[in-house]
PQR file of N, CA, C, O and H, with PARSE charges and radii, in Angstrom:
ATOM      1  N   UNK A   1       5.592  12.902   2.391 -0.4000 1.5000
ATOM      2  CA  UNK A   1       5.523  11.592   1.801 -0.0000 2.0000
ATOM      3  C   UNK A   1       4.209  11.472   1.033  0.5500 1.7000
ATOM      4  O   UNK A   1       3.274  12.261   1.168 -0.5500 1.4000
ATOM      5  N   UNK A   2       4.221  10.193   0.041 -0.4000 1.5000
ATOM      6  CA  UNK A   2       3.112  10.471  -0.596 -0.0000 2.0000
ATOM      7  C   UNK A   2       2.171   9.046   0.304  0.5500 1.7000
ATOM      8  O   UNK A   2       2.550   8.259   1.171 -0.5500 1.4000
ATOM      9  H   UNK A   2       4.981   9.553  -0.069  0.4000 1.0000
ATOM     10  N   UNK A   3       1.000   9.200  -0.317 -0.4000 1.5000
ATOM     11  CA  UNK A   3      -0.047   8.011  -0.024 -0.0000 2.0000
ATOM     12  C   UNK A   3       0.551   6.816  -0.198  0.5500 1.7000
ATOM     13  O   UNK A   3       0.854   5.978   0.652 -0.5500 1.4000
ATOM     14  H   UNK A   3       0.693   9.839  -1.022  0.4000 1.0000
ATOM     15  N   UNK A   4       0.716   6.801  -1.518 -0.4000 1.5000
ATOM     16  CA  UNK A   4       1.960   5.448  -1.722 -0.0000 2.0000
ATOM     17  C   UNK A   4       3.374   4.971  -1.266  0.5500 1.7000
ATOM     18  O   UNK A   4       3.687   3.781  -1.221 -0.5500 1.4000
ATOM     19  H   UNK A   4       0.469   7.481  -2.209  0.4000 1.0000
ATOM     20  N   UNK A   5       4.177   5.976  -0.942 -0.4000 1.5000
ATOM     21  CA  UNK A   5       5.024   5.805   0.182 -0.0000 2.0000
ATOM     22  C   UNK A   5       4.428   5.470   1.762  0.5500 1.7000
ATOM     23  O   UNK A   5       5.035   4.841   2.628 -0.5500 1.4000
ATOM     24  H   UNK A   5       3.922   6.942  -0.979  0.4000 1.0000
ATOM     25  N   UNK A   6       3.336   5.956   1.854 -0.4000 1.5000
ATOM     26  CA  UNK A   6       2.826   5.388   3.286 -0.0000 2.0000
ATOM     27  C   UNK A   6       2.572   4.292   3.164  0.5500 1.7000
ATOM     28  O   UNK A   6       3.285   3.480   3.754 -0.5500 1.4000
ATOM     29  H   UNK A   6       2.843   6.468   1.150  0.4000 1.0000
ATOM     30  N   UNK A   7       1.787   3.962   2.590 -0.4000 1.5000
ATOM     31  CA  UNK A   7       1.238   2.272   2.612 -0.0000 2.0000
ATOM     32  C   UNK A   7       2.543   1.338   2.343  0.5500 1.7000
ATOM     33  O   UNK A   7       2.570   0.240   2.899 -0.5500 1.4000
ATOM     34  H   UNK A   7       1.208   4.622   2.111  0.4000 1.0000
ATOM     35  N   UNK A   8       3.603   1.727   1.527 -0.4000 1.5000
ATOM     36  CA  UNK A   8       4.881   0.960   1.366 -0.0000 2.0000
ATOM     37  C   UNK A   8       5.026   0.711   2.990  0.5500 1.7000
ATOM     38  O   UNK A   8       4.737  -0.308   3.618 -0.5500 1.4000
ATOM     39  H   UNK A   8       3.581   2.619   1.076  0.4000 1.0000
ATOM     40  N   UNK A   9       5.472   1.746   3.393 -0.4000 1.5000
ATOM     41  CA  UNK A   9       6.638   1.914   4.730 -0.0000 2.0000
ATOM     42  C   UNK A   9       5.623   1.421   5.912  0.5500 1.7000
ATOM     43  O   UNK A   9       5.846   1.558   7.115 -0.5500 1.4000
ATOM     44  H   UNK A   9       5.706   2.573   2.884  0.4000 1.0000
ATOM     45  N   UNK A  10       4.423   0.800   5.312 -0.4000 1.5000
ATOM     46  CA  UNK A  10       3.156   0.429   6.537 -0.0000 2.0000
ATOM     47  C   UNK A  10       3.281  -1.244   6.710  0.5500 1.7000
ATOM     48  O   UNK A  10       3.186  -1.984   7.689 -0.5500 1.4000
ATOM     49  H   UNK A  10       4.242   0.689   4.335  0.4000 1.0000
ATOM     50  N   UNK A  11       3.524  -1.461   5.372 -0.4000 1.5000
ATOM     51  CA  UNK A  11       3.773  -3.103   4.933 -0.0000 2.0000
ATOM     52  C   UNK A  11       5.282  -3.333   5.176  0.5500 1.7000
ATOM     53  O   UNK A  11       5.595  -4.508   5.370 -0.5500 1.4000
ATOM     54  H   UNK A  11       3.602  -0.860   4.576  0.4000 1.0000
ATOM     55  N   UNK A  12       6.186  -2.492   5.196 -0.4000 1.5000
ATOM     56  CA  UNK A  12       7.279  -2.490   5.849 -0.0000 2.0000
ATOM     57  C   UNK A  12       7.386  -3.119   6.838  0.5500 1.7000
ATOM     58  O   UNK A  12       8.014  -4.159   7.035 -0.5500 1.4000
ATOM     59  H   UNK A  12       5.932  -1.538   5.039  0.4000 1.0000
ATOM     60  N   UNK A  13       6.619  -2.358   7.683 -0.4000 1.5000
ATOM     61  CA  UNK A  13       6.757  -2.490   9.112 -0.0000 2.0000
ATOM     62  C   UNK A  13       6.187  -3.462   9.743  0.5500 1.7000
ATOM     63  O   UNK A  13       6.738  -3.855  10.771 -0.5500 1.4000
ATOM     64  H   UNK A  13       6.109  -1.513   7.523  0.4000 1.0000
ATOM     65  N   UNK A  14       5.050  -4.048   9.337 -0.4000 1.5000
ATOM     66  CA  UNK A  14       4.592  -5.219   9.147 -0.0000 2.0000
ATOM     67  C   UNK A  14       5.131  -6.684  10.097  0.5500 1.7000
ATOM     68  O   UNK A  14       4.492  -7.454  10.814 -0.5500 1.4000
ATOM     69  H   UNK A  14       4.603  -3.729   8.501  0.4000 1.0000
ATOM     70  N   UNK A  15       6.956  -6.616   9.617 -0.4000 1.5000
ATOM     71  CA  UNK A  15       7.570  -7.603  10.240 -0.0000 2.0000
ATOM     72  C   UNK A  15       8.536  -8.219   8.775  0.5500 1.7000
ATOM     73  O   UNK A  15       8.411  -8.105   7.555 -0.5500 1.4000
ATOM     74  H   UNK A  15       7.475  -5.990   9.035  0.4000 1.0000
ATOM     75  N   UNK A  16       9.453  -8.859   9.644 -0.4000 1.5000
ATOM     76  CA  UNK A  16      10.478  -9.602   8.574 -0.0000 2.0000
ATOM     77  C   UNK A  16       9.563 -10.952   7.161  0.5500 1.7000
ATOM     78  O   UNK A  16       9.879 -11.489   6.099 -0.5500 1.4000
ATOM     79  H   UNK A  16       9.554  -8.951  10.635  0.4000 1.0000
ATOM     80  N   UNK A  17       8.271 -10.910   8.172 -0.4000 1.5000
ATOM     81  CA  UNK A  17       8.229 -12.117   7.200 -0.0000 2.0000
ATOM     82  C   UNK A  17       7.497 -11.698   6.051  0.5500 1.7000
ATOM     83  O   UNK A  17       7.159 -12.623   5.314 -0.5500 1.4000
ATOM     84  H   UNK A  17       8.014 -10.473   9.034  0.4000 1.0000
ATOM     85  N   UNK A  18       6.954  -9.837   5.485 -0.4000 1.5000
ATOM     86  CA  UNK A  18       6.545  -9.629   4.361 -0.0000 2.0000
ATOM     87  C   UNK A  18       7.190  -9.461   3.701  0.5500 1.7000
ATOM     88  O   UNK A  18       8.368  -9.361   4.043 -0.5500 1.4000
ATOM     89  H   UNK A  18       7.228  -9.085   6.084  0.4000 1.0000
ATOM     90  N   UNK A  19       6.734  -9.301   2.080 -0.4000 1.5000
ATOM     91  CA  UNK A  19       7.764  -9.129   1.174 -0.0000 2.0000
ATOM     92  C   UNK A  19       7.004  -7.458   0.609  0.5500 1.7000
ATOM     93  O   UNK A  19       5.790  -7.660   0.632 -0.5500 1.4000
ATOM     94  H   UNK A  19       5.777  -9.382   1.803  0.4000 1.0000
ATOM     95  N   UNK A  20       7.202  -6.346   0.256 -0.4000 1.5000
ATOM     96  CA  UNK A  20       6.683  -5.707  -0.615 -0.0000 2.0000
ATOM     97  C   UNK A  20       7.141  -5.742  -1.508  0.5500 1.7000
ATOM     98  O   UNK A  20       8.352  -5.960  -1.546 -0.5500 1.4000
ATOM     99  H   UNK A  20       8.188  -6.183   0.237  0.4000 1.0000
ATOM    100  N   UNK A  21       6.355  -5.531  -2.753 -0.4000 1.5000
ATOM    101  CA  UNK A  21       6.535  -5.638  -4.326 -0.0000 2.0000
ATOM    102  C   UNK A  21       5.770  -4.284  -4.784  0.5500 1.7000
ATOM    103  O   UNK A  21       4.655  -3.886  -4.447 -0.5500 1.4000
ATOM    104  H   UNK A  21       5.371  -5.354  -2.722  0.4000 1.0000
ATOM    105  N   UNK A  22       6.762  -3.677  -5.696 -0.4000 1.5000
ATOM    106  CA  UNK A  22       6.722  -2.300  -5.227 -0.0000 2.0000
ATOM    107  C   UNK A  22       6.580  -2.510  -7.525  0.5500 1.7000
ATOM    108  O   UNK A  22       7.535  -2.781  -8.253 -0.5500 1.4000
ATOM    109  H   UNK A  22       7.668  -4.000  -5.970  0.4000 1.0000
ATOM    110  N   UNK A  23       5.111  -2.259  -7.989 -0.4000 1.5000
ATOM    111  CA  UNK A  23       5.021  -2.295  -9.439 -0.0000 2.0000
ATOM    112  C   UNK A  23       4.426  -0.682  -9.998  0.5500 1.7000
ATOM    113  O   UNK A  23       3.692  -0.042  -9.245 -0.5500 1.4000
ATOM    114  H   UNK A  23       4.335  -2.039  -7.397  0.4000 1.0000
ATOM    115  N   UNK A  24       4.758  -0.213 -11.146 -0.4000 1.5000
ATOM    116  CA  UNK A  24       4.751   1.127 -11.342 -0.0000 2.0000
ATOM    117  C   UNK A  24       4.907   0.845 -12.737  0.5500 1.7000
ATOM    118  O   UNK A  24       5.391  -0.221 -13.119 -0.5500 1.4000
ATOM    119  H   UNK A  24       5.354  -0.733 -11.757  0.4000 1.0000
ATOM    120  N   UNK A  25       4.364   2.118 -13.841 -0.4000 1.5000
ATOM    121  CA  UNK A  25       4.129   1.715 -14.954 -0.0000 2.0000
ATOM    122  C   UNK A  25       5.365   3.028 -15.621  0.5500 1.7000
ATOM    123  O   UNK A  25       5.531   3.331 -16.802 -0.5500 1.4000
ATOM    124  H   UNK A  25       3.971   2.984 -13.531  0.4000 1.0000
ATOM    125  N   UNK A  26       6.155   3.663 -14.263 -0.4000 1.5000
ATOM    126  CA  UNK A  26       6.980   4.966 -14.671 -0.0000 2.0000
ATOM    127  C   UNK A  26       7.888   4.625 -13.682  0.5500 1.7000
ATOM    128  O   UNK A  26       7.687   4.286 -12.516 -0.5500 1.4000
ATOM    129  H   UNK A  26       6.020   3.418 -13.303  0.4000 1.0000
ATOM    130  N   UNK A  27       9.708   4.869 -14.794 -0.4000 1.5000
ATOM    131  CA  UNK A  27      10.549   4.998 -13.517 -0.0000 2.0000
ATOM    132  C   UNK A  27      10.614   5.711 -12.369  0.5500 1.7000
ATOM    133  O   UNK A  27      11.086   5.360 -11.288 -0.5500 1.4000
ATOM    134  H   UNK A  27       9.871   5.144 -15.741  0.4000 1.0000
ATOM    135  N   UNK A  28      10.061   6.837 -12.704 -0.4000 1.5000
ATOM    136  CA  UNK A  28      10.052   8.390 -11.860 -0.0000 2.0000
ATOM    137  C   UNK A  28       9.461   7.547 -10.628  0.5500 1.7000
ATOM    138  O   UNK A  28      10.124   7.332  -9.614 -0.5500 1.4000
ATOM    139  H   UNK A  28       9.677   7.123 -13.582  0.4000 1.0000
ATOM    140  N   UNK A  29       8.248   7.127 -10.803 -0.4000 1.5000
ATOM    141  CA  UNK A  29       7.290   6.685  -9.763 -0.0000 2.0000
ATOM    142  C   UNK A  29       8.394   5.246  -8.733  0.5500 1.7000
ATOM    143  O   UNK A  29       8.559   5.102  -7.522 -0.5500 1.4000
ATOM    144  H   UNK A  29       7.709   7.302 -11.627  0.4000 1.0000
ATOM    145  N   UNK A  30       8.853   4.545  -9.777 -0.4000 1.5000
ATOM    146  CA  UNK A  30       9.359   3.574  -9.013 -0.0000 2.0000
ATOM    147  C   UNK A  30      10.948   4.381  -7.813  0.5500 1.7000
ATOM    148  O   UNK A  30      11.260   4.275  -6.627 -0.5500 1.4000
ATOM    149  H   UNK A  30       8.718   4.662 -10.761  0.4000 1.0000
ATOM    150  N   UNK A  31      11.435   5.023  -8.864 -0.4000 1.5000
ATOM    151  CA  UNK A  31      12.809   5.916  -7.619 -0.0000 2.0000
ATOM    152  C   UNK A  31      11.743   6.687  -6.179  0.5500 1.7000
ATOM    153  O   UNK A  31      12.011   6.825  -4.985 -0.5500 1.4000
ATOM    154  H   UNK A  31      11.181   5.108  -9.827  0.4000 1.0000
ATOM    155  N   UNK A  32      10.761   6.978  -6.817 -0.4000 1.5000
ATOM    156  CA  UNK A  32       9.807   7.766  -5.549 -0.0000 2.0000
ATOM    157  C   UNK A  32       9.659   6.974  -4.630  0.5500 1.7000
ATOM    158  O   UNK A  32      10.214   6.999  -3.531 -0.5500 1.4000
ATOM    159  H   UNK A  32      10.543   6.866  -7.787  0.4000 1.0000
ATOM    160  N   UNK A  33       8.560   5.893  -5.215 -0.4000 1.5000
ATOM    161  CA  UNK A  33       8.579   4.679  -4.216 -0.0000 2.0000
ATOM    162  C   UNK A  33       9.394   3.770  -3.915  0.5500 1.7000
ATOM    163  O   UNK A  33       8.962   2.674  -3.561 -0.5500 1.4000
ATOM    164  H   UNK A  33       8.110   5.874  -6.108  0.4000 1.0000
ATOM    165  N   UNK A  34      10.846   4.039  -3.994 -0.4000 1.5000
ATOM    166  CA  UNK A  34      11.796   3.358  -2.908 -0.0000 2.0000
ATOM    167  C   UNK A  34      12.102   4.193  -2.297  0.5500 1.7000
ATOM    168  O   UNK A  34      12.818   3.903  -1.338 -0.5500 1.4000
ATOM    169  H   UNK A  34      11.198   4.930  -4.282  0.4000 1.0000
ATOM    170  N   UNK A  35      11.813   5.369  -2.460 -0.4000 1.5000
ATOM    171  CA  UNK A  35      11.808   6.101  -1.005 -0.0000 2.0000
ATOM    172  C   UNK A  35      11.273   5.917   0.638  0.5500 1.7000
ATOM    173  O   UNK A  35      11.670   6.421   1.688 -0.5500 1.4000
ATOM    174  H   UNK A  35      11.232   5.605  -3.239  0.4000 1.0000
ATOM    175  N   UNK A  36      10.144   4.916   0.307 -0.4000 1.5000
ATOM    176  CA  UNK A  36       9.328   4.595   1.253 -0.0000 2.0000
ATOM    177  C   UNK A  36      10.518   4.076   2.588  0.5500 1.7000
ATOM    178  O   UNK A  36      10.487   4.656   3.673 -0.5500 1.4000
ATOM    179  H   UNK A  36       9.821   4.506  -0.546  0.4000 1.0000
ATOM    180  N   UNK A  37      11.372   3.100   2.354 -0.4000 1.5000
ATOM    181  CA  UNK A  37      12.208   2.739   2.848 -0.0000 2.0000
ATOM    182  C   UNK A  37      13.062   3.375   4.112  0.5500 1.7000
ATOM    183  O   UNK A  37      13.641   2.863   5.070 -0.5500 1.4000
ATOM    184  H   UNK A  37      11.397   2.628   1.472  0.4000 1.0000
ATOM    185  N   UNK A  38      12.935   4.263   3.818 -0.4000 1.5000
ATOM    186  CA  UNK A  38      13.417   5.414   4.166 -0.0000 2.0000
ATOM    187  C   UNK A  38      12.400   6.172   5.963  0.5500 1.7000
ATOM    188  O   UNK A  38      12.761   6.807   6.954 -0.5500 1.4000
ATOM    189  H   UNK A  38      12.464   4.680   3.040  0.4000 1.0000
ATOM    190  N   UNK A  39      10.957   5.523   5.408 -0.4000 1.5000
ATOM    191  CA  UNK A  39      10.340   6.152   6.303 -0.0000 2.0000
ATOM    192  C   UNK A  39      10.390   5.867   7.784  0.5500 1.7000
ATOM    193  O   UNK A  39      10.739   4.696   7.934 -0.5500 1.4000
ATOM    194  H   UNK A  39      10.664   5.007   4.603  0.4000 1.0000
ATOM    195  N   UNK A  40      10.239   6.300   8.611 -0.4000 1.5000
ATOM    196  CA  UNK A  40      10.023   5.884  10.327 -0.0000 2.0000
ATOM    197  C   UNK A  40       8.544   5.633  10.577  0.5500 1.7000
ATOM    198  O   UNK A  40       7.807   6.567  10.263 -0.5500 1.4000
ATOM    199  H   UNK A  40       9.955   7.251   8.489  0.4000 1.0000
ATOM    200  N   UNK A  41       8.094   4.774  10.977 -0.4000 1.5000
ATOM    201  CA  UNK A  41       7.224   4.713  11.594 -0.0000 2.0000
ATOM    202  C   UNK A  41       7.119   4.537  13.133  0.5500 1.7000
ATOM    203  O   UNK A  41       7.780   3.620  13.621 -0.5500 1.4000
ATOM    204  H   UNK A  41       8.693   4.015  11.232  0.4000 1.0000
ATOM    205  N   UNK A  42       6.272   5.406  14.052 -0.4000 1.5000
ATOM    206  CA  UNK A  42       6.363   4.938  15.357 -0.0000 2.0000
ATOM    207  C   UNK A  42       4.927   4.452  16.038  0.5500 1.7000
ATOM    208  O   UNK A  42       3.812   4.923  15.812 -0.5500 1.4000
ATOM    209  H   UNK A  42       5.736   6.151  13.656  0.4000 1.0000
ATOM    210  N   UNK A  43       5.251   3.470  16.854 -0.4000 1.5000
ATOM    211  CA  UNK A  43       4.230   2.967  17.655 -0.0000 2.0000
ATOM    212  C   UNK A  43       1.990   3.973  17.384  0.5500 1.7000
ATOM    213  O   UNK A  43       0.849   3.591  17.121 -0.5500 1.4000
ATOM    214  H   UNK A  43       6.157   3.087  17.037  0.4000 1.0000
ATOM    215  N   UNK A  44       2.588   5.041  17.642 -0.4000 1.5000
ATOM    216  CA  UNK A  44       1.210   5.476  17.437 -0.0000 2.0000
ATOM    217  C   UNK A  44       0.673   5.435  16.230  0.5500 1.7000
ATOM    218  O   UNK A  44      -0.481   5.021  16.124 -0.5500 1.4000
ATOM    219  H   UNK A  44       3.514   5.351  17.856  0.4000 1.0000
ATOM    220  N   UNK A  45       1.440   5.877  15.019 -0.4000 1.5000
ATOM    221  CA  UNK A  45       1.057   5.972  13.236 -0.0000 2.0000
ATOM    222  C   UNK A  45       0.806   4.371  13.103  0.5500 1.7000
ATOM    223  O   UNK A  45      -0.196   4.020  12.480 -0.5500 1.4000
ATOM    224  H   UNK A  45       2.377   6.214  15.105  0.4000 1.0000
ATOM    225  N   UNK A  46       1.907   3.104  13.814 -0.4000 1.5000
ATOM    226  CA  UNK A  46       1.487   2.216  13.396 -0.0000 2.0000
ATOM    227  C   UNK A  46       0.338   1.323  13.711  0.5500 1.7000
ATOM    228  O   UNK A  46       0.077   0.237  13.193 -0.5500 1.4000
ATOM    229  H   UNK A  46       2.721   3.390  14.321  0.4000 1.0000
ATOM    230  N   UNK A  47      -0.518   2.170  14.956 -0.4000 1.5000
ATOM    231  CA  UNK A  47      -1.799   1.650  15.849 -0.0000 2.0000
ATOM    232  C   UNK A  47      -2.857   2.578  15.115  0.5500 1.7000
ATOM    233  O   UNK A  47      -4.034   2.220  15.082 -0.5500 1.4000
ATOM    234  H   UNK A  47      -0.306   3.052  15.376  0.4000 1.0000
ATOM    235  N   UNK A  48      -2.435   3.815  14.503 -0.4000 1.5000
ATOM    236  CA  UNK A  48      -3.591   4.070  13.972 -0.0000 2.0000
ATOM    237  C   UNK A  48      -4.053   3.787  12.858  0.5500 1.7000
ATOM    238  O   UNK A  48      -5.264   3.814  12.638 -0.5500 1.4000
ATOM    239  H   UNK A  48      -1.478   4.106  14.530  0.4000 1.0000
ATOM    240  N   UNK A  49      -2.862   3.358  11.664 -0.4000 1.5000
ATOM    241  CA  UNK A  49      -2.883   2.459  10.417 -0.0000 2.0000
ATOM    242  C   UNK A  49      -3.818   1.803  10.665  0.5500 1.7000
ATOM    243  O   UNK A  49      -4.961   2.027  10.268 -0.5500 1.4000
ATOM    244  H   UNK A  49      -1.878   3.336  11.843  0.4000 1.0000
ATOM    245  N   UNK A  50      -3.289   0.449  11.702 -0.4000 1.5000
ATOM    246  CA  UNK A  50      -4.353  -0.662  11.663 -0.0000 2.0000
ATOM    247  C   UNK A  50      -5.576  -0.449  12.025  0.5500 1.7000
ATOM    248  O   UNK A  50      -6.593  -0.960  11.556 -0.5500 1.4000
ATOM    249  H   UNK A  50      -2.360   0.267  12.024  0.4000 1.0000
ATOM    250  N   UNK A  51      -5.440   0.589  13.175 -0.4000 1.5000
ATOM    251  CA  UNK A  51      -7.379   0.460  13.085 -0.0000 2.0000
ATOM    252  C   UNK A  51      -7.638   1.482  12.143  0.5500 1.7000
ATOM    253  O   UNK A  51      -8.772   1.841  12.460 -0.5500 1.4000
ATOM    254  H   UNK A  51      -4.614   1.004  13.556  0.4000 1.0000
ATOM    255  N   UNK A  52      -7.352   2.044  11.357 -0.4000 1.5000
ATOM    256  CA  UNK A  52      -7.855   3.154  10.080 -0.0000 2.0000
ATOM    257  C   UNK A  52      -8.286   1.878   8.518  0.5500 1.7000
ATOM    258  O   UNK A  52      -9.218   2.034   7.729 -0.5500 1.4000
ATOM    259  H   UNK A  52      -6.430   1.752  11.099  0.4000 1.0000
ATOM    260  N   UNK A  53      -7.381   0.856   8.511 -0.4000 1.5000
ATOM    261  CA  UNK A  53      -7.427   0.008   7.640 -0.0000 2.0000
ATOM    262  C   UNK A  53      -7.200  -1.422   7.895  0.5500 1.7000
ATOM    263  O   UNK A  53      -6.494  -2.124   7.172 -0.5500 1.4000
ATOM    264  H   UNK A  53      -6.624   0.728   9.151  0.4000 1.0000
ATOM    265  N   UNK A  54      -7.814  -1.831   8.940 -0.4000 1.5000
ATOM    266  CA  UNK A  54      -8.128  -3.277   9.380 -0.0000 2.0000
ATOM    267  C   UNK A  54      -8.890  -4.191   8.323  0.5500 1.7000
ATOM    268  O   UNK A  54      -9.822  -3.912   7.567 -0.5500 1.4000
ATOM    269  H   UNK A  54      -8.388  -1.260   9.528  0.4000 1.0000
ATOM    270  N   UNK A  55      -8.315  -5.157   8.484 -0.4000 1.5000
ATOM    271  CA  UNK A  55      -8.974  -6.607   7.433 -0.0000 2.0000
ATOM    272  C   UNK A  55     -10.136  -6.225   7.312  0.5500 1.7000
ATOM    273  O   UNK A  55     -10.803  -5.852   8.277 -0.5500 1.4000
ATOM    274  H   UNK A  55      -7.558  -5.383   9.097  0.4000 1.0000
ATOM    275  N   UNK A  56     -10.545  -6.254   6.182 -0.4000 1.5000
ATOM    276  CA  UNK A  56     -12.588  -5.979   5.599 -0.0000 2.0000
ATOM    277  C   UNK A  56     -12.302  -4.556   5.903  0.5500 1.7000
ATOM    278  O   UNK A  56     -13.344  -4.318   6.513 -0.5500 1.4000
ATOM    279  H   UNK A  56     -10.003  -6.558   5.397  0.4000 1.0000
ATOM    280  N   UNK A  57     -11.544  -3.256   5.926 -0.4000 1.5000
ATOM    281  CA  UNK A  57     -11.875  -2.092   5.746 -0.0000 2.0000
ATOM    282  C   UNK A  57     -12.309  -2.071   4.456  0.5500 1.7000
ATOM    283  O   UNK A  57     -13.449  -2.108   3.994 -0.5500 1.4000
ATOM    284  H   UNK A  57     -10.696  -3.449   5.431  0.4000 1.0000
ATOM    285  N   UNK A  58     -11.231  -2.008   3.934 -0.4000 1.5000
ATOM    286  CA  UNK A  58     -12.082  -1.668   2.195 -0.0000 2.0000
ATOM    287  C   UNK A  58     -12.560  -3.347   1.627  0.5500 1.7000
ATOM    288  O   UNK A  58     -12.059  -4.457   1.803 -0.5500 1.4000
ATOM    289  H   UNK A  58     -10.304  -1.978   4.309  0.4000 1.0000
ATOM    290  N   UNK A  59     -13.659  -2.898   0.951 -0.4000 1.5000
ATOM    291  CA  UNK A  59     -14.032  -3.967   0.269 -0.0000 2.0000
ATOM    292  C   UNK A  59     -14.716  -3.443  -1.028  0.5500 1.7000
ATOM    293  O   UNK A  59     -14.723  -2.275  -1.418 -0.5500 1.4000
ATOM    294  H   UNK A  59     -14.067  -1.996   0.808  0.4000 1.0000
ATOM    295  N   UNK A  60     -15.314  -4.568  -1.648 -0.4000 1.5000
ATOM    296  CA  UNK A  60     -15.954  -4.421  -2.940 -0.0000 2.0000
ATOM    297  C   UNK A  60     -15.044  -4.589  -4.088  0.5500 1.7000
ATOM    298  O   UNK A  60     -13.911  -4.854  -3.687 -0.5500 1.4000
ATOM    299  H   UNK A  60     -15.308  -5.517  -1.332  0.4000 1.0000
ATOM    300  N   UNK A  61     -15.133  -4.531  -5.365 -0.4000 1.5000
ATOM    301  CA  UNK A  61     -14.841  -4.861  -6.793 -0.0000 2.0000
ATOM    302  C   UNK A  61     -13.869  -3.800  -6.852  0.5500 1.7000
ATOM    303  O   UNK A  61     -13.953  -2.631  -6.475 -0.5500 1.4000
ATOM    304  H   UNK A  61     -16.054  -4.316  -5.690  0.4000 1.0000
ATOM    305  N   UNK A  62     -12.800  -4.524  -7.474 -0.4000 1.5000
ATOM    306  CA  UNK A  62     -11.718  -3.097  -7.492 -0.0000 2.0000
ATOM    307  C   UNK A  62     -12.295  -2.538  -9.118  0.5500 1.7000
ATOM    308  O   UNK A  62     -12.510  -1.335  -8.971 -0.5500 1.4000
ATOM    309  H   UNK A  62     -12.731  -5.474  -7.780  0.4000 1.0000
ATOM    310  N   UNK A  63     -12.585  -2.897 -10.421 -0.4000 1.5000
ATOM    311  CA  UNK A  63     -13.209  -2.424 -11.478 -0.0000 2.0000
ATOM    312  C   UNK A  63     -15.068  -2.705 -11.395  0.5500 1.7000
ATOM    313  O   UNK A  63     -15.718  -3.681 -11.020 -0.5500 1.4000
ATOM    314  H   UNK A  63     -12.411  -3.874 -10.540  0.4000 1.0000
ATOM    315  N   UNK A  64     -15.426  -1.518 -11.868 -0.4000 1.5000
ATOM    316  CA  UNK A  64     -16.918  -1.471 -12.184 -0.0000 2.0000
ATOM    317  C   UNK A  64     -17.558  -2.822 -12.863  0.5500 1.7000
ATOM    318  O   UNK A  64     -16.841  -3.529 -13.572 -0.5500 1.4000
ATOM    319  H   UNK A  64     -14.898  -0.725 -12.173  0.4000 1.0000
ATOM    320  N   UNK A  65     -18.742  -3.110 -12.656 -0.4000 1.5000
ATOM    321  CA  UNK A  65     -18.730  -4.804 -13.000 -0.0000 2.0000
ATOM    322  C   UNK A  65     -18.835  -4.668 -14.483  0.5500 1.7000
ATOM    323  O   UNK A  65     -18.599  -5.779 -14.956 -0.5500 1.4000
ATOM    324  H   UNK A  65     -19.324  -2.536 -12.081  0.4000 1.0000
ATOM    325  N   UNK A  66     -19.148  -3.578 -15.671 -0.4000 1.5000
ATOM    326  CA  UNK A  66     -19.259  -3.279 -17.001 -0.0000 2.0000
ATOM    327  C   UNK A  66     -17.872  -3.973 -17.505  0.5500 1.7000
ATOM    328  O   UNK A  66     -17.946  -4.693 -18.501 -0.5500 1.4000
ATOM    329  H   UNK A  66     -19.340  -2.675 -15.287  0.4000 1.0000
ATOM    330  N   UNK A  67     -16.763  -3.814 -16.942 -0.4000 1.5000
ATOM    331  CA  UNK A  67     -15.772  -3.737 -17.108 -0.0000 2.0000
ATOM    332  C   UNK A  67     -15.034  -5.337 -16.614  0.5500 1.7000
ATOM    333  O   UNK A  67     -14.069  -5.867 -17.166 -0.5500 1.4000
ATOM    334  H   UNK A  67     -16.704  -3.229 -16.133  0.4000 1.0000
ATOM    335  N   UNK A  68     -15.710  -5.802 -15.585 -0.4000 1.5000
ATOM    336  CA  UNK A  68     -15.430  -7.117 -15.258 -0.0000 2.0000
ATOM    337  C   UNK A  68     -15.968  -8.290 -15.908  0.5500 1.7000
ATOM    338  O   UNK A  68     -15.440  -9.401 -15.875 -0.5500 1.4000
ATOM    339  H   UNK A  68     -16.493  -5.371 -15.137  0.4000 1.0000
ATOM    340  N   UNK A  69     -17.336  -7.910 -16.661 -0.4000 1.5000
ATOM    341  CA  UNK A  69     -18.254  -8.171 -17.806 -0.0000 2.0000
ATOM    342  C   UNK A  69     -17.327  -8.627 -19.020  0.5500 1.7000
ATOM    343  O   UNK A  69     -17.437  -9.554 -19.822 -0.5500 1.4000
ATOM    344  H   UNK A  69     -17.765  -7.007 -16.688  0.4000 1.0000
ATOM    345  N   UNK A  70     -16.491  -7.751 -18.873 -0.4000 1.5000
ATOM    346  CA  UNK A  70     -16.170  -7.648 -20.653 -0.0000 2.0000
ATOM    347  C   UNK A  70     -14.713  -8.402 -20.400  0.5500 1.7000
ATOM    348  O   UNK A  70     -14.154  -8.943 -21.353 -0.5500 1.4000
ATOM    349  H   UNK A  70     -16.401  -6.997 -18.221  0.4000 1.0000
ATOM    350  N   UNK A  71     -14.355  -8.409 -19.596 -0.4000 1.5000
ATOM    351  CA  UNK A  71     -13.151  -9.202 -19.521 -0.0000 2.0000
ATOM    352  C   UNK A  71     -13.330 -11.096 -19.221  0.5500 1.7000
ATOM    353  O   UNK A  71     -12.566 -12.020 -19.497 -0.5500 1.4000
ATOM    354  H   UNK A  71     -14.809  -7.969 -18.822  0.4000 1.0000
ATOM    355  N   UNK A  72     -14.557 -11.073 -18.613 -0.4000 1.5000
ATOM    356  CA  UNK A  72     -14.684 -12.628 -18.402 -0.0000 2.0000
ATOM    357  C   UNK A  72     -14.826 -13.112 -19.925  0.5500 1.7000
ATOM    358  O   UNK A  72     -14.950 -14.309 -20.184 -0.5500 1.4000
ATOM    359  H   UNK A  72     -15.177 -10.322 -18.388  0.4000 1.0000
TER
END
């Protein structure tokens, strides 16, 4: 599976009340990533997800601020 199929099939699992929205700038990529669907997750992958990427894991500016500069 890829990185992006994991994180799909992570928000999956999540529970009934998420939605994923699955955006791609290539069909290829979008048939890939409905593959995610597909995936199993069990109890341990889904305990180590969360503590691998718990709320405030990643943070900071998703673009360089040069770039956030020029868009304001």
């Amino acid at each position: 599976m890829t990185a992006v199929q994991l994180a799909l099939a992570w928000v999956l699992h999540q529970g009934e009340d998420n939605i994923t929205l699955i955006g791609t700038s290539k069909r290829s990529r979008l048939l890939e990533n409905l593959k995610c669907q597909n995936i199993q997750l069990n109890t341990e992958d889904l305990a180590y997800l969360d503590r691998t990427f718990h709320e405030g894991a990643m943070a900071g500016d998703c673009y360089p601020e040069f770039i956030t500069d020029i868009v304001r």
